[in-house]
Residue, then its C-alpha position, 0 to 999 in steps of 0.5 A: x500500500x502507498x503510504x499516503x493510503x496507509x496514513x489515511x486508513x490508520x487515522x480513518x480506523x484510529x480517530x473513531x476508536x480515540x473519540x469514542x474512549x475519550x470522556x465526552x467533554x475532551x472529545x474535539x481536543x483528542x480527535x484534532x490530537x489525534x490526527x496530530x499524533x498520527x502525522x507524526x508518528x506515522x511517518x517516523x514509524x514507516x521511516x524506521x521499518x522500511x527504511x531503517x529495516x528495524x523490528x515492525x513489533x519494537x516499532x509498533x510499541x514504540x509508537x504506541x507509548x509515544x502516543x500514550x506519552x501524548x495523549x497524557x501529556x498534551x491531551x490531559x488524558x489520565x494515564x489509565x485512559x491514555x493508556x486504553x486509547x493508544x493501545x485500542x487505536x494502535x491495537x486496531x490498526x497493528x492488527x489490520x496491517x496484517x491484512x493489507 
């Protein structure tokens, strides 16, 4: 897949997931967060697996607690919903790269 495909497909899966576990009253700040998150990490993270040949799983990891580290950090998330809401995203769209 192209990468401007890839980049659209992981916010289109991951921005419903981030919305709908943030509390309702930080729903707009985590979705615009969001897709902040995703352009930077998802560069990075195409950058080091297919170009600097490092371990997809390492990678994926990585991402995740970045954007943990984000959502808790920028987004005001508790650490428990940071937690959850870049584990669900990044689960969700780990799991589909296995079908594209």
């Amino acid at each position: 897949m192209p990468y401007l495909g890839a980049l659209l497909l992981t916010i289109a899966v991951e921005l419903p997931i981030v919305v709908a576990l943030a509390p309702r009253p930080m729903r707009r700040r985590a979705l615009v967060d969001g897709v902040a998150f995703n352009l930077f990490t998802h560069p990075l993270a195409w950058l080091a697996v297919l170009h600097l040949c490092l371990g997809w799983w390492p990678v994926e990891a990585a991402v995740t607690l970045t954007e943990l580290a984000l959502y808790r950090g920028l987004t005001r998330l508790s650490w428990p919903r940071a937690a959850l809401v870049a584990c669900a995203a990044n689960g969700v769209t780990a799991a589909l790269s296995f079908l594209f």
